[in-house]
C-alpha positions in Angstrom: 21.5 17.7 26.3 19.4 14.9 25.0 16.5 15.9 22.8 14.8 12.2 22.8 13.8 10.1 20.4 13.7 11.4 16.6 9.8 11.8 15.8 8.9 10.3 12.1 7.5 13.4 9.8 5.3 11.0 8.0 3.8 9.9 11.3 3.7 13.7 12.5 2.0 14.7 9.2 -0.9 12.6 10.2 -1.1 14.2 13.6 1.4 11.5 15.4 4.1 11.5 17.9 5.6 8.6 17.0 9.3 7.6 17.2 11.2 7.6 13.6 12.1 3.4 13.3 15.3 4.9 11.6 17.0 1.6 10.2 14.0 0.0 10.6 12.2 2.1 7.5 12.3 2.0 4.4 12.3 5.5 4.0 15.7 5.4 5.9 19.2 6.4 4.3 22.4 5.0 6.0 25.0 7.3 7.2 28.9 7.0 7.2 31.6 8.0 8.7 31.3 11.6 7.5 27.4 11.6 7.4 24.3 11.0 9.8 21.9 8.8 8.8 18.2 10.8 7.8 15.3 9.8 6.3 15.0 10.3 2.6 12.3 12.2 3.2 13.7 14.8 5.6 13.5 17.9 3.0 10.2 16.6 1.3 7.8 19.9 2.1 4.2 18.2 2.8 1.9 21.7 2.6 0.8 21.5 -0.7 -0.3 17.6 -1.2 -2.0 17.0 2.3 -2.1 13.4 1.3 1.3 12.4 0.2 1.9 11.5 4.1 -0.6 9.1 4.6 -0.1 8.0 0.9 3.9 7.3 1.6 3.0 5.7 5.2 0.5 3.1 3.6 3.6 2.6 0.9 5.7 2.2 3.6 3.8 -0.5 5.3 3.5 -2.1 2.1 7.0 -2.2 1.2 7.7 -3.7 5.1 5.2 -6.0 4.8 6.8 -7.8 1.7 10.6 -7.6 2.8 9.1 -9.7 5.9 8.0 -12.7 3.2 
């Protein structure tokens, strides 16, 4: 049974369904042969600083935006 895309939690935390980029973020840890790839991210509890999502997201894009120069 296919589940569908993987959402992103950082895009979630900000009240989007959006599809997790996976290899495409820079959030995103390779797997192997023994382990899935996951976002760094994926046991990072997001209750008690409200803004760390939208704080990582904007670092995120940062970080994108100067590996593409």
């Amino acid at each position: 049974m296919d589940a569908g895309p993987r959402l992103c939690r950082l895009e979630k935390m900000e009240g989007r369904e959006v599809a997790c980029p996976e290899e495409g973020c820079a959030f995103w840890e390779p797997g192997s042969k023994v382990v899935e790839g996951r976002c760094v991210l994926h046991n990072v509890d997001f209750a008690h600083e409200p803004g760390l999502a939208k704080w990582l997201l904007d670092f995120r894009n940062a970080l994108e935006h100067d590996a593409k120069k």
